[in-house]
C-alpha positions as CSV (number, residue, x, y, z in Angstrom):
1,X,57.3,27.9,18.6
2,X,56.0,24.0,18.1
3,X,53.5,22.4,19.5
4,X,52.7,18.4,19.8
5,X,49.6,16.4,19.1
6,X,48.5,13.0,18.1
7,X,47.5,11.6,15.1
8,X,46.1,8.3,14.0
9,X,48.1,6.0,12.2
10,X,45.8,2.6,11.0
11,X,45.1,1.4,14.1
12,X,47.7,3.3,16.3
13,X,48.0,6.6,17.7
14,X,51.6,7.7,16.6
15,X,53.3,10.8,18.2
16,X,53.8,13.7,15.8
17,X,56.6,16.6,16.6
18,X,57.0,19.7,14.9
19,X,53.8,20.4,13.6
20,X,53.9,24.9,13.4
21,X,51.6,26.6,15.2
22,X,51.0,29.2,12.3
23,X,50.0,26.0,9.7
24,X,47.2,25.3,12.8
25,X,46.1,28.5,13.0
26,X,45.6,29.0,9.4
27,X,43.4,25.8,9.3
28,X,41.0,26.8,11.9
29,X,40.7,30.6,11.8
30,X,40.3,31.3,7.8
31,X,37.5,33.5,7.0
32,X,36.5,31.2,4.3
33,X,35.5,28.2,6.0
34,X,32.9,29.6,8.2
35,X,31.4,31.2,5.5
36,X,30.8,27.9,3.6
37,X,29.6,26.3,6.8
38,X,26.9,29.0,6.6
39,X,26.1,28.1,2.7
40,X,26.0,24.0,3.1
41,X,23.9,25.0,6.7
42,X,21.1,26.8,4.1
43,X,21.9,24.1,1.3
44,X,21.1,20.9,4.0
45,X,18.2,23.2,4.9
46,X,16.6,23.5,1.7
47,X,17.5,19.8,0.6
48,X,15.9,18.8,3.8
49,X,12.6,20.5,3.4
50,X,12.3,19.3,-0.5
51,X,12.6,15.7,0.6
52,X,10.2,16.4,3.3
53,X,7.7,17.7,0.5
54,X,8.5,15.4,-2.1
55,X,8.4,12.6,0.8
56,X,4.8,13.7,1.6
57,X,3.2,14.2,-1.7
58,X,4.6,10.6,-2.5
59,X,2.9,9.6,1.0
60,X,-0.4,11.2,0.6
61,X,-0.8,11.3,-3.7
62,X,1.3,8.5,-5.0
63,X,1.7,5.6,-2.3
64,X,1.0,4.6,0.8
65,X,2.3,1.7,3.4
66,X,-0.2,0.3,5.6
67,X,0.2,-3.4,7.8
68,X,-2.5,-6.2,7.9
69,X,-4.1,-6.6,11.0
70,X,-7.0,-9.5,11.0
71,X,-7.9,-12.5,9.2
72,X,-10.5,-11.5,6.3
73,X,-8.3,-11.7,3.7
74,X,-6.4,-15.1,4.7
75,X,-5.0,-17.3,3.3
76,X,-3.4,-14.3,1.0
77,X,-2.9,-11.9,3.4
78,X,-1.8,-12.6,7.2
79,X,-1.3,-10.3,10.0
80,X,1.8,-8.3,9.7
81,X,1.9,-8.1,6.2
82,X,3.7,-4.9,5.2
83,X,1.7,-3.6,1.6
84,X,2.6,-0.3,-0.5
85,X,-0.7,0.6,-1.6
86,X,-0.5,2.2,-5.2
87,X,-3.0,5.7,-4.6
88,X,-2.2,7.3,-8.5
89,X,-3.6,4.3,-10.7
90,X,-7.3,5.0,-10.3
91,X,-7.2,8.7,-11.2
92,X,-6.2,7.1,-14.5
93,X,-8.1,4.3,-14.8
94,X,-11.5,2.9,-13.4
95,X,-10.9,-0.7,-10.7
96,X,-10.9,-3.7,-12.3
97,X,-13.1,-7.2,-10.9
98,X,-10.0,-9.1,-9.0
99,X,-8.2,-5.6,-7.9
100,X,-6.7,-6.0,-4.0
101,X,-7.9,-2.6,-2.8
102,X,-7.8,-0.5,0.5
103,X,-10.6,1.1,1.6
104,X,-12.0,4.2,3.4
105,X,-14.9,2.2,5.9
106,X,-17.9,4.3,4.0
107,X,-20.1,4.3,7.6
108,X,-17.0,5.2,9.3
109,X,-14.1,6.3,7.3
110,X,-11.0,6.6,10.2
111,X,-11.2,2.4,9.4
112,X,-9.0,1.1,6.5
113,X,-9.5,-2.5,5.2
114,X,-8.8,-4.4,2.4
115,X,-11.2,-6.2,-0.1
116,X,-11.1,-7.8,-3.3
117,X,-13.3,-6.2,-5.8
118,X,-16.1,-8.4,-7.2
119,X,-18.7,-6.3,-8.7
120,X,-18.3,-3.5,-11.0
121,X,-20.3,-0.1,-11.7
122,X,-24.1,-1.4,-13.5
123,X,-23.7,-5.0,-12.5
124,X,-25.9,-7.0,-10.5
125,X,-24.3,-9.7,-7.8
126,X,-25.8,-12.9,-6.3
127,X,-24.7,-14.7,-3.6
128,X,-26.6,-18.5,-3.1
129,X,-25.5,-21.3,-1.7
130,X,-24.2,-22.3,2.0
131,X,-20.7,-22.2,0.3
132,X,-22.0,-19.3,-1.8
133,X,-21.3,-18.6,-5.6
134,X,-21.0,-15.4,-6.9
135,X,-22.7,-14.7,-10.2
136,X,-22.4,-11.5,-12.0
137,X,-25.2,-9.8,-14.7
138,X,-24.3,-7.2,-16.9
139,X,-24.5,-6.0,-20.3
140,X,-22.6,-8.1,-21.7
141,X,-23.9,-11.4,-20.2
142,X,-27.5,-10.7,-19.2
143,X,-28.1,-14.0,-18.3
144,X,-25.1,-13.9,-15.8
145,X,-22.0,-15.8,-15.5
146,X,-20.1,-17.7,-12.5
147,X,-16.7,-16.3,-11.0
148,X,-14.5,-19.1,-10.8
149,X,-12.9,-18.1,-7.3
150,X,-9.4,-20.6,-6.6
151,X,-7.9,-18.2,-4.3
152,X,-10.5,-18.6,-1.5
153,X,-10.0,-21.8,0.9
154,X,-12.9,-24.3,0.9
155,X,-12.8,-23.9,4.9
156,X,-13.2,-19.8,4.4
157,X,-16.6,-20.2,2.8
158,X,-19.4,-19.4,5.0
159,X,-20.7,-15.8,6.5
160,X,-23.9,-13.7,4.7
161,X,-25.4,-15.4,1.7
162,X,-28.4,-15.1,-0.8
163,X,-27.7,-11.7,-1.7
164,X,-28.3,-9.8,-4.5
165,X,-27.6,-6.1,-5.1
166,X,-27.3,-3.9,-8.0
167,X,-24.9,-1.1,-8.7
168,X,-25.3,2.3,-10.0
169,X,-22.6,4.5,-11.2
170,X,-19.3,4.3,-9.5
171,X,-20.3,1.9,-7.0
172,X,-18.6,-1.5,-6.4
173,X,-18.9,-4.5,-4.9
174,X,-16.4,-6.4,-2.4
175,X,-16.0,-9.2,-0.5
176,X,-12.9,-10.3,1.9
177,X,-11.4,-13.6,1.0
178,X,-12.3,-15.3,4.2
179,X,-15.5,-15.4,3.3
180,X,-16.2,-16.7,6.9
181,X,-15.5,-14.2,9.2
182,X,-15.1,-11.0,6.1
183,X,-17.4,-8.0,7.1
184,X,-17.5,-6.4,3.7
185,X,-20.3,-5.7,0.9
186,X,-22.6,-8.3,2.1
187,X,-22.9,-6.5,5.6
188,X,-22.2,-2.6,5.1
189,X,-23.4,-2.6,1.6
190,X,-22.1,-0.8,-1.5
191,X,-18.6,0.7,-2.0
192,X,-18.3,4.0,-3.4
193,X,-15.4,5.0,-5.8
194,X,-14.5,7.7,-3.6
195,X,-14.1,5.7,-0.7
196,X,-11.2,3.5,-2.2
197,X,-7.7,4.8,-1.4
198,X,-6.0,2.9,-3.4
199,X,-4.8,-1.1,-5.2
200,X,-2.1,-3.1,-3.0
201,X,1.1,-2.8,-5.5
202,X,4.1,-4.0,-3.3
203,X,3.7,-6.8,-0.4
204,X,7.0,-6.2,1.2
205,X,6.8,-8.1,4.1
206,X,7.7,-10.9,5.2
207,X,10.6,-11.3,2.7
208,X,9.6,-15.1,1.5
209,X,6.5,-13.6,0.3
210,X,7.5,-9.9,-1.8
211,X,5.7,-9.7,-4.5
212,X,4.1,-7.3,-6.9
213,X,0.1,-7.1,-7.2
214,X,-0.2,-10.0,-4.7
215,X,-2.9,-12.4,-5.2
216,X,-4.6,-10.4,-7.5
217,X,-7.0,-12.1,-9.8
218,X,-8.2,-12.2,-13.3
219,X,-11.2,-13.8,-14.2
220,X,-12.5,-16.0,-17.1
221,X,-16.0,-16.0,-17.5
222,X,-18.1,-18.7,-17.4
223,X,-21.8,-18.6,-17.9
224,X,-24.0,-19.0,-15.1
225,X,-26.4,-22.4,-15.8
């Protein structure tokens, strides 16, 4: 006995005779099959839920995407801007003056936000001026030196001045780049360690402006007159 189907051909469906009914049979009703549809059913299980872990520890221990929203950190950061926040780094190593970090809020820690770190643990900051400078004491210059600050725009200066605060252990000191409108360590005080999630690695978005530790700083000091 034959039967008839159709088969595709390229782009055509051509008719194909003679095609035996035991050969058919064979393909669909061996044993074998079904039991390796079983198998690669428990494989794509298991595959799926490693991913899912490995997907999450990435998510909650190693990295972290978070998006923009508001204007404190301008002109480096905008609205929208899609960040991979690097959350491994500091279990390794303490946060360096300049670092672009997300925060935990420390009087209410549901808010993110992103700062740039100015002060360090033992230092004391001062803010004077009407288009403040910030000048840092420590150890090593006890007399204090000036940050030299290029990435803030000359119309972002403004907001909370003549302030001066010193840090104890693991306690930092950050301000928003938009000095104008930033609230940051000026209004809610001191940052503790614990409270920083993590520093901004990737800027992924928008495409013309990927790059790796974005507008992060580095600073050469200069001693305060």
């Amino acid at each position: 006995m034959t039967s008839q189907t159709l088969c595709v051909n390229g782009m055509h469906a051509v008719e194909c005779r003679y095609m035996t009914d035991p050969v058919m049979h064979q393909d669909v009703s061996s044993p074998e099959p079904i039991i390796g549809v079983v198998k690669n059913d428990r494989s794509f299980f298991f595959y799926l839920v490693v991913a899912l872990a490995i997907a999450l520890i990435i998510r909650f221990f190693v990295a972290a995407p978070y998006i923009v929203v508001g204007s404190s950190m301008e002109p480096n950061f905008d609205n929208w801007n899609y960040l991979i926040v690097d959350r491994l780094t500091y279990d390794f190593q303490a946060p360096e003056r300049g670092d672009v970090v997300v925060l935990n809020l420390p009087e209410d820690t549901s808010r993110a936000l992103i700062k740039r770190i100015i002060g360090l643990p033992g230092e004391t900051i001062e803010l004077k001026g009407t288009d403040p400078t910030v000048t840092i004491v420590n150890t090593a210059h006890p007399d204090g030196f000036t940050l030299n600050e290029p990435y803030i725009s000359p119309t972002n200066y403004g907001g909370a001045s003549n302030t001066s605060i010193t840090l104890g252990k693991d306690q930092y000191f950050v301000l928003g780049d938009n000095r104008k409108v930033s609230a940051d360590s000026r209004t809610w005080g001191i940052l503790p360690r614990t409270d920083i999630v993590g520093r901004v690695l990737f800027r992924l978005y928008p495409f013309d402006g990927i790059s790796v530790f974005p507008a992060e700083a580095r600073y050469v000091d200069r001693t305060a007159p």
